[in-house]
C-alpha positions as CSV (number, residue, x, y, z in Angstrom):
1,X,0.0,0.0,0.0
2,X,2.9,2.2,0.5
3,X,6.7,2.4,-0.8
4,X,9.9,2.7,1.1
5,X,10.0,6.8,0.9
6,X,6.0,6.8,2.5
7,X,7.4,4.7,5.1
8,X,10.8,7.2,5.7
9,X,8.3,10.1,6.2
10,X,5.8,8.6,8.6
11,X,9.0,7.4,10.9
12,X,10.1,11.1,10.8
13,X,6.6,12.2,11.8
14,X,6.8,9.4,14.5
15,X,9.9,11.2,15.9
16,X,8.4,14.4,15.8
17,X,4.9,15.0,14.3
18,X,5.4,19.3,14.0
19,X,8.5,19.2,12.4
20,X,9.2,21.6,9.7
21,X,8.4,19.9,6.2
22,X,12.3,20.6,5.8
23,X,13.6,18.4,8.5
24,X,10.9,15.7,7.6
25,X,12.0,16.2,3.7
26,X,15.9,16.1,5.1
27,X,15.4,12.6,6.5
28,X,13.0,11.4,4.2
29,X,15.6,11.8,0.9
30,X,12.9,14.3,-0.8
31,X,11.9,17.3,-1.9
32,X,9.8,19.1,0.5
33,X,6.8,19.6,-1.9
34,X,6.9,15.3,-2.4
35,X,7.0,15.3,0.7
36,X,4.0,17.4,1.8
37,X,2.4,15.7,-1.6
38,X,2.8,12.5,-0.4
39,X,1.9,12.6,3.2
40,X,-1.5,14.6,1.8
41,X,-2.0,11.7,0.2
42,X,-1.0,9.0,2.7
43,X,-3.9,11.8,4.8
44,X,-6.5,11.5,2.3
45,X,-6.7,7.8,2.3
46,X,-6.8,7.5,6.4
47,X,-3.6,5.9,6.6
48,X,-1.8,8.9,9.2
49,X,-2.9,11.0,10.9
50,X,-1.3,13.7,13.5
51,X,-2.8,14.7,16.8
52,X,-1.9,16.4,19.6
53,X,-2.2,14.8,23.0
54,X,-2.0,16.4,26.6
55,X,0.4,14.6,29.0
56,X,-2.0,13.5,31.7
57,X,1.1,13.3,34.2
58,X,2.2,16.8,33.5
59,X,-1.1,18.7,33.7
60,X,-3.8,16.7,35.9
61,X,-6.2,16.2,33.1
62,X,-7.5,12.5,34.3
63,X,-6.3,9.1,35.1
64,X,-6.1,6.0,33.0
65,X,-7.7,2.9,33.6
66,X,-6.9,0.0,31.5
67,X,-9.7,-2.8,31.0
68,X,-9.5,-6.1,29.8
69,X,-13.2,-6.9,28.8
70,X,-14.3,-10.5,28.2
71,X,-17.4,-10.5,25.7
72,X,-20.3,-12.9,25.1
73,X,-19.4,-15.4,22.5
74,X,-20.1,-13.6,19.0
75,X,-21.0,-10.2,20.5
76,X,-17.3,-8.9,20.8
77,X,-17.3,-6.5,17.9
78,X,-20.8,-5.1,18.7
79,X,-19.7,-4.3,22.6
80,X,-16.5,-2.3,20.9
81,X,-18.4,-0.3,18.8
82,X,-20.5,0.8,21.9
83,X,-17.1,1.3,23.6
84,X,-15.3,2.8,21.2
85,X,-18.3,5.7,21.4
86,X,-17.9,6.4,24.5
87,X,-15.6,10.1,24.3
88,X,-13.9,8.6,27.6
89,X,-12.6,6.0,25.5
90,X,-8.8,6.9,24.5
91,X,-7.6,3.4,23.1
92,X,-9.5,0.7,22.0
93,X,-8.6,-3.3,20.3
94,X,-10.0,-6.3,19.5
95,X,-7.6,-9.1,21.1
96,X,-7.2,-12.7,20.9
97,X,-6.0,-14.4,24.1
98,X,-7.4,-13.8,28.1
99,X,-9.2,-11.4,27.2
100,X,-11.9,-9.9,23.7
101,X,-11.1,-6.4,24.2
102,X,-8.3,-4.1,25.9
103,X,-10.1,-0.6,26.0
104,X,-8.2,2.5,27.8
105,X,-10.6,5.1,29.9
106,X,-9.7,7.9,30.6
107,X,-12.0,10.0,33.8
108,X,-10.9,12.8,35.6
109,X,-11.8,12.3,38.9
110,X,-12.8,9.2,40.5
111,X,-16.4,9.9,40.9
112,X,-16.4,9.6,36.9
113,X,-14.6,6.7,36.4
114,X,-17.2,4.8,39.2
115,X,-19.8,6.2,37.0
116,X,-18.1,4.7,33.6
117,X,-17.4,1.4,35.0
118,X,-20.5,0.5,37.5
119,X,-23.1,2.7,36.5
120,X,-22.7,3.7,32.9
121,X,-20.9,1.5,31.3
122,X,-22.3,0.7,27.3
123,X,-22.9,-2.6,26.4
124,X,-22.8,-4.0,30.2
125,X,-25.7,-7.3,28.9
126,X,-22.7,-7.9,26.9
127,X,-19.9,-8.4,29.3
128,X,-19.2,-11.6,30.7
129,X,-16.2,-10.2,32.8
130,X,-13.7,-7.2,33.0
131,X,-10.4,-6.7,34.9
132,X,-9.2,-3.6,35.3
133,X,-5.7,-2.0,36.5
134,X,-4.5,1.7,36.7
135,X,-1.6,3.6,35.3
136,X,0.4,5.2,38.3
137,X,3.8,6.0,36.0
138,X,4.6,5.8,32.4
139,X,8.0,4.4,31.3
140,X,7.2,5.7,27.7
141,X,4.9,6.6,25.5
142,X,3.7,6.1,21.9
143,X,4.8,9.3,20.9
144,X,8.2,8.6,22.0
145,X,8.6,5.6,19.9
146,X,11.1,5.2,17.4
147,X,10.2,3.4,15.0
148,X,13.9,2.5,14.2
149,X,13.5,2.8,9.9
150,X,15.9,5.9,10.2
151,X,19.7,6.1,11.5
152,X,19.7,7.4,15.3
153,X,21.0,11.2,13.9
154,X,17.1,11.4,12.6
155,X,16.2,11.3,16.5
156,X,18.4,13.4,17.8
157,X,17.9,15.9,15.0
158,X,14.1,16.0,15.1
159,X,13.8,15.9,19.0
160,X,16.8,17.5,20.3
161,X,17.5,16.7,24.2
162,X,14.8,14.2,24.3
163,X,14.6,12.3,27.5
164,X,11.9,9.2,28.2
165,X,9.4,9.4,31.1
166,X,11.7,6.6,32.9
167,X,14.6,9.2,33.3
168,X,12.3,11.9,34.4
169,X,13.5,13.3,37.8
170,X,10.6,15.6,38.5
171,X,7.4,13.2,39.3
172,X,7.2,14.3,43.0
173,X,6.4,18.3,41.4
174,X,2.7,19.7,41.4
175,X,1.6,19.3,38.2
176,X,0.9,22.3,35.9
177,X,-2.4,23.3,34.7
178,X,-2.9,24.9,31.2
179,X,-4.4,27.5,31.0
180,X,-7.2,28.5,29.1
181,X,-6.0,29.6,26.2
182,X,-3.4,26.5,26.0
183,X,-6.3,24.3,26.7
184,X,-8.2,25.6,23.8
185,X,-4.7,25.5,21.6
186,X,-4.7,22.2,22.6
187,X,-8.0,21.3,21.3
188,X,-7.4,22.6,18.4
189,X,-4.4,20.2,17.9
190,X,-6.0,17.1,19.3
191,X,-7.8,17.1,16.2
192,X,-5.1,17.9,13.6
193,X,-1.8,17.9,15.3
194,X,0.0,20.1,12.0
195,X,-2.7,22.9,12.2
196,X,-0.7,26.0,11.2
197,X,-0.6,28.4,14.4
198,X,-2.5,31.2,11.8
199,X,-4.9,28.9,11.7
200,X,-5.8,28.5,15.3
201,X,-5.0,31.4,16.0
202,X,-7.8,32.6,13.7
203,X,-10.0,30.1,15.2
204,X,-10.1,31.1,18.8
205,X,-10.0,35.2,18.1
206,X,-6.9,35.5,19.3
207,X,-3.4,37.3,18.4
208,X,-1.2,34.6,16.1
209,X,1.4,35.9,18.7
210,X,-0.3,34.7,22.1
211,X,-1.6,31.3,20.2
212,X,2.5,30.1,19.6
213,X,3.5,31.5,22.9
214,X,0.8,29.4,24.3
215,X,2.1,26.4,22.1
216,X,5.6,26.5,23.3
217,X,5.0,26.5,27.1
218,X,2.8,23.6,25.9
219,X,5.6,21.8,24.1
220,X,8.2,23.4,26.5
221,X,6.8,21.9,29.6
222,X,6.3,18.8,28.1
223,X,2.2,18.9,28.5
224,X,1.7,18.2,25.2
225,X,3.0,15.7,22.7
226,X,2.2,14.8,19.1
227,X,1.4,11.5,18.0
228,X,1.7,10.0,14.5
229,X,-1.3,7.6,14.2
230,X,-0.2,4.8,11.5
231,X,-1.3,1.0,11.4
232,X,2.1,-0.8,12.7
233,X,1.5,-3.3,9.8
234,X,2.3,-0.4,7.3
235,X,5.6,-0.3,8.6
236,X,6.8,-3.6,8.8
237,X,5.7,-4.5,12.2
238,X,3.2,-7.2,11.5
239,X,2.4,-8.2,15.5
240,X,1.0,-5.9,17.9
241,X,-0.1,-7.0,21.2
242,X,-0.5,-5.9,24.6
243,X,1.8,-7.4,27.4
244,X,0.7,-7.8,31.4
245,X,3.0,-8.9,33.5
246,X,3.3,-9.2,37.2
247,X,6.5,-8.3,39.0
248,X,8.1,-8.5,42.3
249,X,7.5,-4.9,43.6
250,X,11.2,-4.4,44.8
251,X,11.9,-5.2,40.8
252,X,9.5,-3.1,39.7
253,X,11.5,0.2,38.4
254,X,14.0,-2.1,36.9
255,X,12.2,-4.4,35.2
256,X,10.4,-1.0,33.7
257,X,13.4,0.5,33.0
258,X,15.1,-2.3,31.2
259,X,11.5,-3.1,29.1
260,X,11.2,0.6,28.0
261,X,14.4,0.6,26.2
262,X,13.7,-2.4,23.9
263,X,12.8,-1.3,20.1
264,X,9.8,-2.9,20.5
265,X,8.2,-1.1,23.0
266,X,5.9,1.5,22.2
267,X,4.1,2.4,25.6
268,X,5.0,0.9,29.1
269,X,3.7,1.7,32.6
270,X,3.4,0.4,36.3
271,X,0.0,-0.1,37.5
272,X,-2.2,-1.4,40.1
273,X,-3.7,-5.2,40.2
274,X,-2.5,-8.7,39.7
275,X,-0.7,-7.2,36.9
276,X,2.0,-4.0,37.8
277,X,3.9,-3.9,34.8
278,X,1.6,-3.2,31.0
279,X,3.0,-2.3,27.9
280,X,1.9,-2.7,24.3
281,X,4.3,-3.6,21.9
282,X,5.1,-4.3,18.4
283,X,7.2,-7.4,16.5
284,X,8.0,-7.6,12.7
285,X,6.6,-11.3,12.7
286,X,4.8,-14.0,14.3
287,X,8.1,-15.7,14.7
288,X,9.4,-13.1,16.8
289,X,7.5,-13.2,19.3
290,X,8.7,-16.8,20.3
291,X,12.0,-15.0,20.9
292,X,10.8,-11.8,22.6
293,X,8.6,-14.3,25.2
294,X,12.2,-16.1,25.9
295,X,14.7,-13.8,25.4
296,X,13.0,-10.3,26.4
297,X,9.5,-11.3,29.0
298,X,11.6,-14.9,30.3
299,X,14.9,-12.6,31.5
300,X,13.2,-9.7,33.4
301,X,14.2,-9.2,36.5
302,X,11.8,-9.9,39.4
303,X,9.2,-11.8,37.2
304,X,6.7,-14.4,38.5
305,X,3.6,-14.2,35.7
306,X,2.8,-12.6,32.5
307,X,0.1,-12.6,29.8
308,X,0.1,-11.7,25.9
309,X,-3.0,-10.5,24.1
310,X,-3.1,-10.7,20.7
311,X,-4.1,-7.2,18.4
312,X,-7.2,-8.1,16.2
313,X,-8.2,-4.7,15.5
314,X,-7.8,-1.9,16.5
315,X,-10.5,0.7,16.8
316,X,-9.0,3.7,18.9
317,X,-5.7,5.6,19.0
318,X,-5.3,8.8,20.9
319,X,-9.0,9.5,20.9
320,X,-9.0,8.9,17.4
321,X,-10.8,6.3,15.1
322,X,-8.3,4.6,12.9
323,X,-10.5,2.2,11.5
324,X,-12.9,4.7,9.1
């Protein structure tokens, strides 16, 4: 569906999904105006998409709650369109394995998130079982995935003084709260992640002045991100699965540490439950996964359980449908 160039500018968007059309066109081994041509085009045909997305951490907007959903036999793709509705909703798959469906909610305060999962919840006739487990620290992050098709010169060009969530030093300090004119900015950008500041600056009445100022203590502070939403498959990664593991708490940071760093990962984070340690990850093959269950899950320190659940489909990225 796409050739070795489309592939060379989504993994520069990947590594930084604002860059200049001159840094993407640098690495990508094109003219800027092929470049812009063909990522219009990769657009047009819902193959990527950019989006902006707040750092929940960073600026208090909500917890996440991670849910494996078991479904009544033959009803599974029916209960993840219901789901998948729900605006609370920020990730959403189909899964083979222990579990039909892994969806992600995201509530701001815990009165919502009882509402979501006891009262409200879509689809409930069609639930046989859920478990559930909640993020308390990320170890990275999809936007910080590399998707490794460039030389590491492409990273450290297009994300200078990057640093993952695992070496961050400052998770003990208040978090900081956009304001309302970032927050707006940031809406904007949640739904097209390459808006030109003009553009949204035109949109919300305001000075084009105020609206990048208010973009770069976004960016600066590290409260906002930008995603590249592509199908894995499209670049060579043909597996995509979620991972749950359980891990001896005194091992916890380690084993974090030492699973955020493989090429494979593309988010990681400790939770609560049976299982502290979650991650979804990506493989080039079937075959490889053999390997990454010895070699990778089978040599982590402190381990004593873990579970693989297989990607299907997947309906939800970053508050997103990729699947239209």
């Amino acid at each position: 569906m796409i050739d070795e160039l489309d592939r060379r500018i989504i993994a520069a968007l990947q590594l930084n999904g604002r860059a200049p059309w001159s840094a993407i066109a640098r690495w990508a081994g094109a003219s800027e105006t092929t470049v812009q041509r063909r990522f219009a085009a990769l657009h047009e045909r819902g193959l990527v998409h950019v989006v902006g997305v707040i750092d929940l951490d960073r600026t208090a907007a909500g917890s996440s709650m991670l849910v494996r959903v078991q479904a009544q036999p033959g009803k599974g793709w029916e209960l993840a369109e219901l789901l998948a509705a729900r605006p609370e909703a920020r990730f959403l798959a189909v899964v083979t394995g222990s579990a039909d469906l892994i969806v992600d909610f995201v509530a701001h305060d815990n009165d919502e998130l009882l509402r979501l999962l006891f009262t409200d919840l879509p689809g409930a006739g069609l639930i046989t079982g859920t478990d559930s487990v909640a993020v308390i620290r990320t170890f990275t992050t999809a936007p910080m995935w590399d998707t490794g098709l460039l030389p590491p010169e492409a990273a450290e060009d297009l994300r200078p003084g990057h640093r993952p969530p695992f070496e961050r030093d400052d998770w003990d300090s208040p978090p900081r709260r956009p304001s309302e004119l970032e927050r707006a900015v940031a809406e904007e950008l949640a739904a097209d992640g390459r808006l030109p500041v003009s553009t949204i600056a035109r949109r919300l009445d305001r000075s084009e002045s105020s609206a990048a100022r208010a973009l770069e203590r976004l960016v600066a502070s590290g409260s906002l991100q930008f995603r590249t939403l592509v199908e894995p498959e499209l670049l060579g990664y043909r597996v995509e699965f979620m991972l749950w593991l359980s891990i001896h708490p005194g091992k916890l940071n380690e084993a974090g540490r030492c699973l955020a760093r493989h090429p494979g990962t593309k988010f990681l984070a400790a939770s609560t439950g049976r299982f502290n340690l979650v991650g979804q990850m990506v493989l080039p093959g079937t075959a490889d996964l053999f390997r990454y269950t010895d070699e990778v899950i089978g040599r982590l320190p402190g381990l004593t359980a873990s579970d693989v659940t297989l990607h299907l489909a997947t309906l939800k990225r970053a508050w997103t449908r990729v699947d239209r």
